[in-house]
C-alpha positions as CSV (number, residue, x, y, z in Angstrom):
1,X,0.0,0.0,0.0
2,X,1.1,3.5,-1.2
3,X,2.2,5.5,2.2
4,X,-0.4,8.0,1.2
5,X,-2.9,5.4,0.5
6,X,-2.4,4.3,4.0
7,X,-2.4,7.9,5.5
8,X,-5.7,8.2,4.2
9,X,-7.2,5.0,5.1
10,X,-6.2,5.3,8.4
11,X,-7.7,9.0,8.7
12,X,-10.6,7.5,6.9
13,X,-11.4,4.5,9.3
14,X,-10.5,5.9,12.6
15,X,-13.4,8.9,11.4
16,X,-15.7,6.9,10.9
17,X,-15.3,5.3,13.7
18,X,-15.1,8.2,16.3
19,X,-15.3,10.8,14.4
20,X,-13.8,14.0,14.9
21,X,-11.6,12.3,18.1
22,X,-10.7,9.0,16.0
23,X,-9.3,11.2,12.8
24,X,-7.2,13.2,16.1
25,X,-6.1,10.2,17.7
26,X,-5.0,8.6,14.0
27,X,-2.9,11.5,13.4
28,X,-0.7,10.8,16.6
29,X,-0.7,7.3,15.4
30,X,0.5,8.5,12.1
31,X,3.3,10.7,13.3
32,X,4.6,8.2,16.1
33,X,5.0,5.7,12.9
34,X,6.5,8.0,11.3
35,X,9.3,9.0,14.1
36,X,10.3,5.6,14.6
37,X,11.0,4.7,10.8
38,X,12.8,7.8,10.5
39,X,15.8,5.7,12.4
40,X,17.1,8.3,14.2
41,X,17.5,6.3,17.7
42,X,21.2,4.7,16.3
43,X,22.2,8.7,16.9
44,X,20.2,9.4,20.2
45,X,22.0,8.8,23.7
46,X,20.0,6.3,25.6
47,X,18.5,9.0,27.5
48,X,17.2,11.0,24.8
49,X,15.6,8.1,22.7
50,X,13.8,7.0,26.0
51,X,12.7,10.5,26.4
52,X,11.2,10.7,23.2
53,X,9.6,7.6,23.3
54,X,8.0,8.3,26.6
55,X,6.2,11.3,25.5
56,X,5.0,9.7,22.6
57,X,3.3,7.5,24.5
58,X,2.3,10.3,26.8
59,X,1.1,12.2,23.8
60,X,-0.6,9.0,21.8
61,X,-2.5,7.7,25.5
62,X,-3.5,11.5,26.2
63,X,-5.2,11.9,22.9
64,X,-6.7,8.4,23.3
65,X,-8.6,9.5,26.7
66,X,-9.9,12.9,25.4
67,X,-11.2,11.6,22.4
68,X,-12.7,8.8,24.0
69,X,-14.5,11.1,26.6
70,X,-15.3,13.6,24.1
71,X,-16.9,10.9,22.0
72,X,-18.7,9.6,24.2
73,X,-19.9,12.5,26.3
74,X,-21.7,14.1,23.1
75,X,-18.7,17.0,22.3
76,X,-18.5,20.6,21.5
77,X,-16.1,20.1,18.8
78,X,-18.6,20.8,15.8
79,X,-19.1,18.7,12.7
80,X,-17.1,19.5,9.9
81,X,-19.0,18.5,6.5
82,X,-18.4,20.1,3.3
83,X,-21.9,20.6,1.5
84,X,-22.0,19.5,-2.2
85,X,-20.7,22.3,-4.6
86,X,-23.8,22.0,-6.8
87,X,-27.1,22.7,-6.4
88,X,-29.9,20.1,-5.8
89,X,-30.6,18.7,-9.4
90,X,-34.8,18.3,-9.9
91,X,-36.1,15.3,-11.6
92,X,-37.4,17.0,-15.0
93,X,-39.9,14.3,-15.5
94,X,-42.8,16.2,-14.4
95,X,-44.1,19.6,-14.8
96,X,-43.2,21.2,-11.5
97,X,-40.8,23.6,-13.0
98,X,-42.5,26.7,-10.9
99,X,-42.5,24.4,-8.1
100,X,-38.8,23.9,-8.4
101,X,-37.9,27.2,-9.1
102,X,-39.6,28.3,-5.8
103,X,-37.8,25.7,-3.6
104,X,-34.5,27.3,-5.4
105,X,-35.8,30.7,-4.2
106,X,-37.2,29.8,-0.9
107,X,-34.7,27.2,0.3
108,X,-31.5,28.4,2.3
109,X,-27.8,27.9,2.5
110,X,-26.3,26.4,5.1
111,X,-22.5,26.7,5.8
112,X,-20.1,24.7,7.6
113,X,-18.3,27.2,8.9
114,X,-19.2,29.6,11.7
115,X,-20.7,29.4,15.6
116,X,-24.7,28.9,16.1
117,X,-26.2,32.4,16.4
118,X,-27.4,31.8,20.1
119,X,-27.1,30.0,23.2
120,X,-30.7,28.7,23.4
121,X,-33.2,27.7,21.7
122,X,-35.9,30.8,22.6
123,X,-33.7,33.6,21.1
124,X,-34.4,32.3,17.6
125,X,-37.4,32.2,18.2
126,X,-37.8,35.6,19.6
127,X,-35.7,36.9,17.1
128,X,-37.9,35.5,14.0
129,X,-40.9,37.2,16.1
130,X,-40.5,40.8,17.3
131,X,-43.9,41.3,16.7
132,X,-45.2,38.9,19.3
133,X,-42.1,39.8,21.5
134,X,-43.2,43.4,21.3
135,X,-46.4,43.2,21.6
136,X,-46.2,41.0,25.0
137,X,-44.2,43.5,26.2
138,X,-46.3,46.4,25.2
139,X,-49.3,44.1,27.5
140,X,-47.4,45.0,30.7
141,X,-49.0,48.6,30.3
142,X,-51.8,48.6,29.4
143,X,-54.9,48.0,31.6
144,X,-56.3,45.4,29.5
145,X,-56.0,43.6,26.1
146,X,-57.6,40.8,23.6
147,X,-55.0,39.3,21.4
148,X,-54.7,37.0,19.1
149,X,-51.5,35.0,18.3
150,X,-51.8,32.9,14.8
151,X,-49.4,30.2,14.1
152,X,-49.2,27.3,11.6
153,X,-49.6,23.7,12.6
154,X,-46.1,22.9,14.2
155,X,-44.9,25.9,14.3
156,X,-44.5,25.8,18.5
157,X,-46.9,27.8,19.6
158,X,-48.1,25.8,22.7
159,X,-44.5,25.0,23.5
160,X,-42.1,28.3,22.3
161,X,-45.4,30.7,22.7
162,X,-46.5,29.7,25.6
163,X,-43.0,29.7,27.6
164,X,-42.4,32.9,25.9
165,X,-45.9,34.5,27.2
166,X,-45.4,33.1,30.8
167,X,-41.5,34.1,30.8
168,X,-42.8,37.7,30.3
169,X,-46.1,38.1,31.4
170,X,-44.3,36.6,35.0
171,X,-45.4,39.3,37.2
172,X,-49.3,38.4,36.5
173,X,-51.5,35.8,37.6
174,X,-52.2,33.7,34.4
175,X,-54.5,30.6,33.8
176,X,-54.3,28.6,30.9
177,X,-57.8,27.0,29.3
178,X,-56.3,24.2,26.9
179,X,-58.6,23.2,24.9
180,X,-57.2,19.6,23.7
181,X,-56.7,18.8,27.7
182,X,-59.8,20.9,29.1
183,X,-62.3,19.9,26.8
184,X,-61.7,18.0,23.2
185,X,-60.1,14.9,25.4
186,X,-62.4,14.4,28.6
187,X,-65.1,12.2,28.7
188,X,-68.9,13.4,28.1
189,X,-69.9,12.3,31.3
190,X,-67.2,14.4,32.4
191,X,-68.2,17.5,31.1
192,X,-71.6,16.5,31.7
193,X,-71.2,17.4,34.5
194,X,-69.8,21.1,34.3
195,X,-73.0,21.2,32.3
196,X,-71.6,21.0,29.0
197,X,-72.3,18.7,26.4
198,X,-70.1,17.4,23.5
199,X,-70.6,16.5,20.5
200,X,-69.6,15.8,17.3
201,X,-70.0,17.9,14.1
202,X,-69.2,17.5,10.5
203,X,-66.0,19.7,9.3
204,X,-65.2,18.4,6.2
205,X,-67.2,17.1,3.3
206,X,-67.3,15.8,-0.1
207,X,-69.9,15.2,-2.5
208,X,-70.5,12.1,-4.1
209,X,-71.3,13.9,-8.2
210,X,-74.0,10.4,-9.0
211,X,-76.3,11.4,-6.4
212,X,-75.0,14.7,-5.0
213,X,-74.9,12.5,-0.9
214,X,-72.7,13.8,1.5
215,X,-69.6,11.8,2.1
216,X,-67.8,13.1,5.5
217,X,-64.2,12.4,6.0
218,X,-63.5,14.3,9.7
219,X,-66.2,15.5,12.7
220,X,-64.8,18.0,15.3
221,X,-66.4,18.3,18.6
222,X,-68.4,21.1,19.7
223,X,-71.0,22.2,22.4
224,X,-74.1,24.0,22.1
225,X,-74.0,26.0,25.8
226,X,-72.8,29.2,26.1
227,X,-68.5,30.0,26.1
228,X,-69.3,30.4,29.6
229,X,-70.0,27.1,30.7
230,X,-66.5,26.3,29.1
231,X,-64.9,29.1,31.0
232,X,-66.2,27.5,34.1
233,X,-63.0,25.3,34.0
234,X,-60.5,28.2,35.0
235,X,-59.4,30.1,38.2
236,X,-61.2,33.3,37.9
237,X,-59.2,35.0,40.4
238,X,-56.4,35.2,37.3
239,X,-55.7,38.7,35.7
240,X,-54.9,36.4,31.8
241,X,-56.6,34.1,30.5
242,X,-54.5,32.2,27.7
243,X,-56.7,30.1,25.4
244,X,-54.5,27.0,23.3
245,X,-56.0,25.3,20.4
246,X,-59.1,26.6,20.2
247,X,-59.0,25.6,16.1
248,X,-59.4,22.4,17.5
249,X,-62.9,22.5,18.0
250,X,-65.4,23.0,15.4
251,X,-64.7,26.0,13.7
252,X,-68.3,27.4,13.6
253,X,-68.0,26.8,17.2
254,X,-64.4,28.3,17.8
255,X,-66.0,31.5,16.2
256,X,-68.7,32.0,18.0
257,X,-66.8,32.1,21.2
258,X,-64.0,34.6,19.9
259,X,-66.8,37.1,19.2
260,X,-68.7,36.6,22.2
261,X,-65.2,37.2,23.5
262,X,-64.8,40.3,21.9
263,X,-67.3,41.5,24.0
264,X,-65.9,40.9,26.8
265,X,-68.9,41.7,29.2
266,X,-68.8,39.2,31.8
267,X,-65.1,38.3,31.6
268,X,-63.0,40.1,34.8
269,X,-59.9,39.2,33.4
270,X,-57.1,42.0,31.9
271,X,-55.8,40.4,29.4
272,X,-56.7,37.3,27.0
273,X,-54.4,35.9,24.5
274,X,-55.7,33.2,21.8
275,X,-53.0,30.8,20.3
276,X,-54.3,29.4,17.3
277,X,-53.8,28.4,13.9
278,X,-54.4,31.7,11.3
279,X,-57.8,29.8,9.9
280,X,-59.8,30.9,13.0
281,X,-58.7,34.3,12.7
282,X,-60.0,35.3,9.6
283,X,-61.9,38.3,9.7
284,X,-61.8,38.9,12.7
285,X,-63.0,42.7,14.0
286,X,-59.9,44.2,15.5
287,X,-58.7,47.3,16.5
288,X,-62.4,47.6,18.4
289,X,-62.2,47.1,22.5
290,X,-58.3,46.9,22.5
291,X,-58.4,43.8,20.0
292,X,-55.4,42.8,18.3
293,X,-54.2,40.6,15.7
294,X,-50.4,40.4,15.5
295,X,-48.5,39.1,12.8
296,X,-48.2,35.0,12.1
297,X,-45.4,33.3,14.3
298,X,-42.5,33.0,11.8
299,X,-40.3,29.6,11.8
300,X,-36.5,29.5,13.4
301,X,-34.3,30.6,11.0
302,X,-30.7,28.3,10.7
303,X,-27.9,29.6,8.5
304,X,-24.9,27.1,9.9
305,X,-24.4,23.7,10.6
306,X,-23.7,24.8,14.3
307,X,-27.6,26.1,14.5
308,X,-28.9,22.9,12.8
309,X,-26.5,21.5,16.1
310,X,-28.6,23.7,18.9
311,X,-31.4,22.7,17.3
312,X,-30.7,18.9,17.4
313,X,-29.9,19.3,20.5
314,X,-32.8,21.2,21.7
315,X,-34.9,18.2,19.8
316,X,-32.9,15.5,21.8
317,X,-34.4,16.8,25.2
318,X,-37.6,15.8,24.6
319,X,-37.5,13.0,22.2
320,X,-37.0,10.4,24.5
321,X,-40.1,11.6,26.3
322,X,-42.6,11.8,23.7
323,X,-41.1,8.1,22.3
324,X,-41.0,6.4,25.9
325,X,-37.3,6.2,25.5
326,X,-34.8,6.5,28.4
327,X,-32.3,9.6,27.7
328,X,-30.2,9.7,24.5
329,X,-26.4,9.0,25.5
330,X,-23.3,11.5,24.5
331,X,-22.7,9.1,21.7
332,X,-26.7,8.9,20.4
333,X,-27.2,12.2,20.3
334,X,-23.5,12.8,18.6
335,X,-24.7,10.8,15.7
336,X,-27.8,11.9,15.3
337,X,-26.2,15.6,15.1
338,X,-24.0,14.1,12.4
339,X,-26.6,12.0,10.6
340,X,-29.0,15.5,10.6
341,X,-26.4,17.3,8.8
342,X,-25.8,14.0,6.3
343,X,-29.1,14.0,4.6
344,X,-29.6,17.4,4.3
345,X,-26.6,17.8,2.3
346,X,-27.7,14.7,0.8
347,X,-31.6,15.8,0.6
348,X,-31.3,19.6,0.6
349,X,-35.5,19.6,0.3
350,X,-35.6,18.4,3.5
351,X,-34.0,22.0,4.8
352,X,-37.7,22.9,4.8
353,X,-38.5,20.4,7.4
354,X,-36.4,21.7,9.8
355,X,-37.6,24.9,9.8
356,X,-40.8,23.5,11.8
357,X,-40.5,22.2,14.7
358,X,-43.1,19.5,14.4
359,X,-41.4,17.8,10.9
360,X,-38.0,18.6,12.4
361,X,-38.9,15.6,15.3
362,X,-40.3,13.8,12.3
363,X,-37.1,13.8,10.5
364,X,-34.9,13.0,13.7
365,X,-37.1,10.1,14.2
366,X,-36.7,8.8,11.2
367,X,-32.6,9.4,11.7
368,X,-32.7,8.1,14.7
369,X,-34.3,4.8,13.7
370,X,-31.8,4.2,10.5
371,X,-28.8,5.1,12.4
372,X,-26.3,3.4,9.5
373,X,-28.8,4.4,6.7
374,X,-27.0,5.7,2.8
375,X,-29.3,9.0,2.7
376,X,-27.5,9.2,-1.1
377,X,-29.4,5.7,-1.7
378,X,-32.5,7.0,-0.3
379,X,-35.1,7.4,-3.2
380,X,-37.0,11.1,-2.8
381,X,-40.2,9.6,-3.2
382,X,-39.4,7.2,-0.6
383,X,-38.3,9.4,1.9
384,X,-40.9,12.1,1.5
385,X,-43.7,8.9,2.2
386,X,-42.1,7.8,4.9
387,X,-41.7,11.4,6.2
388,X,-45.5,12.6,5.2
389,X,-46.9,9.8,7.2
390,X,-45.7,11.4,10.7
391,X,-47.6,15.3,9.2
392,X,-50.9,13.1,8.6
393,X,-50.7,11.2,12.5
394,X,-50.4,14.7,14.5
395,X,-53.2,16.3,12.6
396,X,-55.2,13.6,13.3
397,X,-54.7,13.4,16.5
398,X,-55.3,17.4,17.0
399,X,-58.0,17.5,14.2
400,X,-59.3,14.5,13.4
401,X,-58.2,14.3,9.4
402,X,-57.5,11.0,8.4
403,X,-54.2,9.3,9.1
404,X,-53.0,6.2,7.5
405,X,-54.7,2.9,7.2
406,X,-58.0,4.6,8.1
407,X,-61.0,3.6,5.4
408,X,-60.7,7.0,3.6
409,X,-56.7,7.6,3.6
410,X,-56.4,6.3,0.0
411,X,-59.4,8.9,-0.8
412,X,-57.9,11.6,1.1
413,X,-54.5,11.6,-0.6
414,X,-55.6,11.1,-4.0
415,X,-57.9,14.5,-2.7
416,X,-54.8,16.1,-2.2
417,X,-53.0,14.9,-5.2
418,X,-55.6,16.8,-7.5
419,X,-55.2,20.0,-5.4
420,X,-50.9,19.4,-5.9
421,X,-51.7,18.9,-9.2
422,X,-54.1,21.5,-10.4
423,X,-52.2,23.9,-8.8
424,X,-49.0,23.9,-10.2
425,X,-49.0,26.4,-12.8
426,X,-50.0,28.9,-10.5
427,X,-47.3,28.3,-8.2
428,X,-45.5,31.9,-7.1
429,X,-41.6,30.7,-8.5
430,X,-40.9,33.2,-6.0
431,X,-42.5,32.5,-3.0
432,X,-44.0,28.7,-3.7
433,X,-47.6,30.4,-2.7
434,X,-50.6,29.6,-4.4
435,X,-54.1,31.3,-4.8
436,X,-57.5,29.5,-3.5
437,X,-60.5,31.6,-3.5
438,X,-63.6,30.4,-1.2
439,X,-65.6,28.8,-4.0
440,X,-63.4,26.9,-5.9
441,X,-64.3,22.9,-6.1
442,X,-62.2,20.3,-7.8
443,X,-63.6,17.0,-8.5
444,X,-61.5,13.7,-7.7
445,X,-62.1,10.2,-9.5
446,X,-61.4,7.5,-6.8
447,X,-62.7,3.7,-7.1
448,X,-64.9,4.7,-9.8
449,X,-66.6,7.3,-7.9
450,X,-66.6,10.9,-8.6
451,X,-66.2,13.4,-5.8
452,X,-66.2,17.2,-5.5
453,X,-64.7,19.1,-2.8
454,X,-63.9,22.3,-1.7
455,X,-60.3,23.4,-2.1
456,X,-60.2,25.7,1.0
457,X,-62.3,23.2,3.1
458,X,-59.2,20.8,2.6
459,X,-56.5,22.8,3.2
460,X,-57.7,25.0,6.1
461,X,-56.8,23.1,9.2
462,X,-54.8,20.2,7.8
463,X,-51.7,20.6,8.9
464,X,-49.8,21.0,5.8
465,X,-50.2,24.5,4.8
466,X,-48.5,27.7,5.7
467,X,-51.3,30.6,4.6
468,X,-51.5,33.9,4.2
469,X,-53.5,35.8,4.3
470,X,-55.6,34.0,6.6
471,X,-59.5,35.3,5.2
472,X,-62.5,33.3,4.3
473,X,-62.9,34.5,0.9
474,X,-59.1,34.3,-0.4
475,X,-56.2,33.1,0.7
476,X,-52.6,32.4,-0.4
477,X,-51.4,28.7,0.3
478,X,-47.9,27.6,0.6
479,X,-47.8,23.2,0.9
480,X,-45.4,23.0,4.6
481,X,-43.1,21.1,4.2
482,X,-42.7,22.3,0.6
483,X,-41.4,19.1,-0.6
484,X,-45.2,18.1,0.1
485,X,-46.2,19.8,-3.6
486,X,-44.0,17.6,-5.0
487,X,-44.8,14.3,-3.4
488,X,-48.6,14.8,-4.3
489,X,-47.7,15.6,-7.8
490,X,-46.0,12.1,-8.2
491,X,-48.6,10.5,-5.8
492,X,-51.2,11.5,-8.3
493,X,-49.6,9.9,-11.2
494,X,-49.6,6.9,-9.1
495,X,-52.9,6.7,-8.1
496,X,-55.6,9.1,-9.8
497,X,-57.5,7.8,-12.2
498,X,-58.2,10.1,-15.2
C-alpha cells in the first residue's frame, strides 16, 4: 500500500469510527510511525531516545482518553462537513418547473463554517418574532387587552409561545384554558357534569357527483352552551386568560366564542391571548375594544451547521419523552447531530423540514431509527412517504383528518394529489404560494366514484399549509413542508384515475 494510501485510510477508518476524536487520535498514530521509521534512535543517547519515546506514548495515551471522553460524552467540537458544490438537481420528469424554481428561491444555504447564532433555543425564536415579543411587552401597560397570536400547525406555539408569554407576562397571575386537555379529550360524562355537552360535528365534506350525498371524512367536537359554561373550567381569580388550540374545536364553534369574546362583558380578566392556527382568525373585527391581531409566528431561521446542532440538540431533550425512551447518551445524540447534517446535504428539500418544529422531530425520528442508513441511496419519493406519514398522525390526533390505514386515507390523498396537481402552474416561483378563493371545487375520480370538494375546506386546518393571508374568501397557500407539492404531484400519477 502506497504511504499515502495508507495515511488516508487510516484517517478515513479511525473517522468513521469516532469521528472528529478518532481522525485526532490517527494523526498521533501517524506521526509516532513515522518518528520511529525515521531511524534516528542509532544517533540518540540512551536517555534522549527514552525521552522521546516516553512522550510519545504520553502524547498518543492522552489523545486516546480525550477523544474517547469527548466521543462519548456528546462534544462541542462541531461537525465538519463540506456541502456539495452544486445545487440540488430536480427530476425534470414532471411539470413542477414553478415548483422547483420556488424551492430554489425559498430554500437556504447552510455553511459549515461559523458558531450557532445563540445560546438557546428561545432567542431564535424571539428573534424571527418581534412582533409577538413586542407586543407582549407592550401588555405589561396597558390595563387590558384581547390578542390574538396565529401560528401554523407545528410551528411551536403551545410549546415556544407559551413559555415565551409566561416568561414575560411573569409578574401576573395567568391561567391557561387548553382546549385539547380541558375539553376536546375528557369524557362526556365528564363535562356532563360542568354542564356542558359534546358533541360531534361534520367539518369536512365531499360530494359524491352520481347522487349529489354527503360523504364526511373528519367531525370535530363542539357544544351547544354558552363559552361560559367552558370558562367554568378556570381560576377566575387570574388577571390572563390564555386560550391553546381553540382551532381544535369546530370551527363554527371556535367562532362564535371569539366574538362573544370580543365582548368581553362578563369576563374580569385584563388580558386574554388566543393561540391558534391563522384559519380561525379570519376576519376577525380588531382594532375595536383593544383587540389585536399580530402578525403569524414566523419559523426559526438556521444559517450554519452549528444552529442545525442547537437545534438537534434542543430536539434531543424531549424525544425520548414523547417516544417512551430513556435519555439519549453523548454518543446517540453525537450521531444523530452528524446524521442530521448528512441528509440534508444529501436531501437539501428536507432543509424545509427543519424549519418547523413538528417535521424537524419527524425527520430525527426517522434518523434516529436508521442510524447506519446511505441518505445518497435513499429514493426522494421514498423518503418524502415515509416522512409525510408522521404530518398526517399529528393532525389527526389534534384534528381528526384522516391518518393512515383509516377507510378514507387512500381517498384523502388522492384528494390532495388533485389540489398538488391542479395547482402547479399557479405556483408563485418566487415564493412557492398559491391562490384559493372560497368557492373553488375540484372533482377527484377514486374507485370509480366521482367526488367534489372544496379546495379551502381541505387545506384550512390540515396541517400542511402555511397561509396567508388567513381570510375566508381568499387566501394564499404555501404546501409545509414544501417538498409536500411535489410528493402529491408524483402520488397522483400513481394513483388518480383520469
Amino acid at each position: 500500500m502506497e504511504p499515502n494510501s495508507y495515511v488516508t485510510s487510516i484517517l478515513k477508518e479511525w473517522g468513521l469510527i469516532a469521528g472528529i476524536a478518532g481522525m485526532a487520535l490517527g494523526v498521533f498514530l501517524i506521526l509516532f510511525r513515522g518518528v520511529i521509521r525515521k531511524k534516528i534512535f542509532p544517533i540518540l543517547t540512551k536517555a534522549q531516545a527514552f525521552v522521546v519515546i516516553i512522550l510519545f506514548m504520553i502524547l498518543v495515551w492522552s489523545v486516546a482518553i480525550i477523544s474517547i471522553v469527548i466521543y462519548f460524552r456528546g462534544s462541542d467540537i462541531p461537525v465538519i462537513l463540506i456541502p456539495p458544490e452544486e445545487d440540488y438537481v430536480p427530476d425534470t420528469s414532471h411539470n413542477l418547473i414553478n415548483y422547483y424554481l420556488a424551492l430554489k428561491n425559498i430554500n437556504y444555504d447552510l455553511t459549515p463554517e461559523g458558531p450557532a447564532k445563540y445560546d438557546e433555543i428561545l432567542k431564535y425564536f424571539t428573534v424571527a418574532n418581534p412582533d409577538f415579543i413586542e407586543t407582549l411587552e407592550d401588555l405589561k401597560t396597558k390595563k387590558s387587552s384581547l390578542t390574538y397570536v396565529p401560528a401554523e400547525a407545528g410551528y411551536g406555539k403551545s410549546w415556544i409561545g407559551l413559555s415565551i408569554i409566561k416568561e414575560i407576562l411573569s409578574s401576573e397571575k395567568i391561567s391557561i384554558l387548553d382546549i385539547k386537555k380541558d375539553f376536546v379529550e375528557k369524557s362526556a360524562q365528564d363535562l356532563s357534569a360542568i354542564g356542558i355537552t359534546k358533541r360531534q360535528e361534520p367539518n369536512l365534506q365531499l360530494v359524491d357527483n352520481a347522487d349529489n350525498s354527503k360523504i364526511t371524512l373528519n367531525e370535530l367536537p363542539s357544544f351547544k352552551e354558552d363559552y361560559r359554561s367552558l370558562f367554568s373550567l378556570l381560576d377566575t381569580s387570574k388577571s390572563v386568560l390564555i386560550i391553546d388550540g381553540l382551532d381544535e374545536i369546530h370551527p363554527n364553534k371556535a367562532k362564535d366564542i371569539l366574538t362573544q369574546i370580543e365582548n368581553r362583558d362578563s369576563l374580569q380578566l385584563k388580558h386574554i391571548i388566543v393561540l391558534a392556527r391563522p384559519e380561525l382568525f379570519s376576519l376577525r373585527t380588531v382594532g375595536r375594544n383593544g383587540v389585536k391581531l399580530i402578525e403569524s409566528l414566523k419559523p426559526i431561521e438556521f444559517g450554519s451547521f452549528e444552529d442545525v446542532k442547537m437545534r438537534t440538540d434542543n430536539w434531543m431533550d424531549y424525544y425520548p419523552e414523547e417516544k417512551g425512551i430513556p435519555p439519549l447518551s453523548g454518543r446517540d445524540r453525537l450521531k444523530v447531530q452528524q446524521n442530521l447534517i448528512k441528509i440534508l446535504i444529501e436531501k437539501p428539500f428536507l432543509k424545509q423540514s427543519i424549519i418547523n418544529s413538528s417535521n424537524g422531530l419527524d425527520l430525527v425520528d426517522y434518523i434516529y431509527s436508521n442510524p447506519d442508513q446511505d441518505y445518497s441511496m435513499i429514493d426522494d419519493y421514498e423518503l418524502m412517504n415515509t416522512l409525510k406519514n408522521g404530518i398526517f398522525i399529528r393532525n389527526a390526533g389534534t384534528h381528526n383528518r384522516p391518518k393512515p390505514q383509516d377507510t378514507n386515507t387512500d381517498l384523502y390523498y388522492c384528494i390532495f394529489a388533485k389540489i398538488a396537481t391542479e395547482y402547479l402552474e399557479r405556483i408563485d416561483p418566487k415564493t412557492g404560494f398559491f391562490d384559493v378563493s372560497a368557492m373553488e371545487e375540484l372533482t377527484v375520480k377514486y374507485l370509480g366514484t366521482e367526488y367534489r370538494f372544496n379546495v379551502k375546506n381541505v387545506l384550512d386546518l390540515s396541517g400542511t399549509i402555511d397561509i396567508d393571508p388567513a381570510n375566508s374568501n381568499y387566501s394564499k397557500y404555501i404546501f409545509q413542508p414544501f417538498w409536500l407539492h411535489e410528493f402529491f404531484v408524483k402520488y397522483g400519477e400513481k394513483h388518480l384515475s383520469d
